[in-house]
C-alpha positions in Angstrom: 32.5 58.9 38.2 31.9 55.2 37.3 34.8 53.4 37.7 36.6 49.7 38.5 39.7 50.6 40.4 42.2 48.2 41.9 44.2 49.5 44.4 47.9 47.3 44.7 50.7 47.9 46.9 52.7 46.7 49.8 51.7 45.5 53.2 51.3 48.7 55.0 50.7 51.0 52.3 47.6 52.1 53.0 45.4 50.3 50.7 42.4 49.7 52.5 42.1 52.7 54.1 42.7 55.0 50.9 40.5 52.6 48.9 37.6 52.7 51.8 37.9 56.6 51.8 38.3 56.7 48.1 34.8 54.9 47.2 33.4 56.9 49.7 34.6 60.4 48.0 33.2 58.9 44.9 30.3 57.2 46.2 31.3 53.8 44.8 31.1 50.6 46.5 34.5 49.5 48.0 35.8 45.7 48.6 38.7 44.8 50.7 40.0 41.3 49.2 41.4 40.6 52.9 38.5 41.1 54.9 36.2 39.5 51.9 39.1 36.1 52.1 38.7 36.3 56.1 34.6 35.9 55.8 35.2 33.2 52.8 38.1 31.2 54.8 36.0 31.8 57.9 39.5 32.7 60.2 41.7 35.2 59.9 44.4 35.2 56.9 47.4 34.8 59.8 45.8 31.6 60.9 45.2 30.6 57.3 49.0 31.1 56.4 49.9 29.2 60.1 47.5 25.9 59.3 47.4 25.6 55.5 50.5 27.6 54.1 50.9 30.8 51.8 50.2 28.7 48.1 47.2 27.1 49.6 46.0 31.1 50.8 47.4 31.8 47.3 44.5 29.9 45.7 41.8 31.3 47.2 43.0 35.0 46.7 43.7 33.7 43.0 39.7 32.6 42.8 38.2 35.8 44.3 40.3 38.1 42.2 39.0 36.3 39.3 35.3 36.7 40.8 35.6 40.0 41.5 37.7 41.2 37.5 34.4 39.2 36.3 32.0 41.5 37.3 30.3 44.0 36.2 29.8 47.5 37.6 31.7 50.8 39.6 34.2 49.5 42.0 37.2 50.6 44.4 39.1 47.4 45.3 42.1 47.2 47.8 44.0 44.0 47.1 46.3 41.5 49.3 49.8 42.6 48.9 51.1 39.9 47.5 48.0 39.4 44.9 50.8 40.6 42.1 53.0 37.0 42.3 50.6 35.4 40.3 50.9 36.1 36.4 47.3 35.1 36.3 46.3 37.7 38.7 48.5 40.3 37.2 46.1 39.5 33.6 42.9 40.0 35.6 43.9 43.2 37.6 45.0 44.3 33.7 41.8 43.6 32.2 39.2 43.1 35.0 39.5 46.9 35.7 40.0 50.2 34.2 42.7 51.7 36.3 45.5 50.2 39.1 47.1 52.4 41.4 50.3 51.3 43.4 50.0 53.0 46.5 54.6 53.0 46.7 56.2 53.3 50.4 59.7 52.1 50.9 60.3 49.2 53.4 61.6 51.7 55.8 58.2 53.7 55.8 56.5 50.4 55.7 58.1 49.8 58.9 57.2 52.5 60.5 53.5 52.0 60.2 53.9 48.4 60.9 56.1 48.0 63.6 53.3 47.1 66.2 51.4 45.3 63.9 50.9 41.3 64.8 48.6 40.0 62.3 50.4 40.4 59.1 51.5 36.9 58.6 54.4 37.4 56.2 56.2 39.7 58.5 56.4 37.6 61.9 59.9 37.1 61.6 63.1 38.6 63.6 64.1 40.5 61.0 60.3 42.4 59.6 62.2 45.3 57.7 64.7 42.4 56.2 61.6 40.7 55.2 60.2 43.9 53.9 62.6 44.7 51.9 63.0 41.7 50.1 59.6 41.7 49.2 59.6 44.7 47.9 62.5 44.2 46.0 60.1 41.2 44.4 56.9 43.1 44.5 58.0 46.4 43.3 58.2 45.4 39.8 55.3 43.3 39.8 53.1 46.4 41.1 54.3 48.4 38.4 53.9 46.2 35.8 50.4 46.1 36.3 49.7 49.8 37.5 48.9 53.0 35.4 49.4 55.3 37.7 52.2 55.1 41.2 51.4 57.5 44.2 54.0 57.6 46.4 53.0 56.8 49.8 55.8 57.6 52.3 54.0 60.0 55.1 51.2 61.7 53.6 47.7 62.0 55.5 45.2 59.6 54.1 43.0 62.4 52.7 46.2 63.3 50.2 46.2 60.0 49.2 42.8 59.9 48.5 43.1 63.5 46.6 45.8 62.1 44.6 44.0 58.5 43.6 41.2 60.4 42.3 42.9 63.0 40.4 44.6 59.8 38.5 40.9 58.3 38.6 39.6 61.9 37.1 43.1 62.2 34.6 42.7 58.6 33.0 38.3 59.1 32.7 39.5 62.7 30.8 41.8 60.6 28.6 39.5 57.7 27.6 37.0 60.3 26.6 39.2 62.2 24.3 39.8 58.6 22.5 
């Protein structure tokens, strides 16, 4: 299956991991917009947010997204969580790519997976499920607004996740055909 799919969800929900198995079940190549903004900023995106801020992290993620909705070819692409605030991002994830999934946990499944978990900059607060859920209740929207298809997230094992990605992959390639 050629494809350009952009995987969008929150912090957590199991974006690069379902995206890196995903291209790999499909034999597409697969880039992490994280790890690709770690190698560009040349630190990690925790010190980033600590020495520059989040709008000046912001504008880097806002250039690479553009980059990579620019190109050409098959793609699985996991995304920052909080690539969605950005109206402009929101248009390239729309038309840089034929299908968004929103990988959907709730904060309190979120938590879970990420209560150990010290490099995530926006949750090094006292209150990380406070946090979480308030940007969710921001995010949420946002994810859907851009997204065809929402697979829920809460506890399933990674290769369900992957199962059900590319059943939406293999449902919206069906529809475009019929067209």
């Amino acid at each position: 299956m050629q494809t350009r799919c952009a995987l969008v969800g929150m912090p957590g929900s199991g974006k690069t991991t379902v995206g890196r198995q995903l291209a790999r079940r499909l034999q597409l190549p697969f880039v992490d917009m994280d790890q690709r903004l770690e190698e560009v900023l040349g630190t990690s995106i925790r010190q980033y947010f600590e020495e520059c801020g989040e709008a000046a992290f912001r504008d880097h993620e806002q250039a690479l997204l553009a980059e990579l909705a620019a190109q050409d070819g098959p793609v699985v692409l996991s995304t920052g969580g909080g690539v969605v605030l950005r109206e402009v991002n929101r248009a390239a994830l729309r038309t840089g790519f034929d299908t968004v999934l929103y990988l959907r946990a709730t904060p309190e499944d979120l938590m879970r997976r990420l209560r150990h978990d010290q490099n995530r900059p926006l949750l090094q607060v006292e209150d990380p499920l406070g946090r979480l859920r308030e940007l969710y209740r921001v995010r949420d929207p946002l994810y859907r607004e851009v997204a065809q298809h929402c697979v829920e997230s809460p506890r399933p094992t990674v290769h369900g996740l992957v199962s059900m990605a590319a059943m939406q992959l293999e449902m919206t390639a069906a529809a475009r055909r019929r067209r």
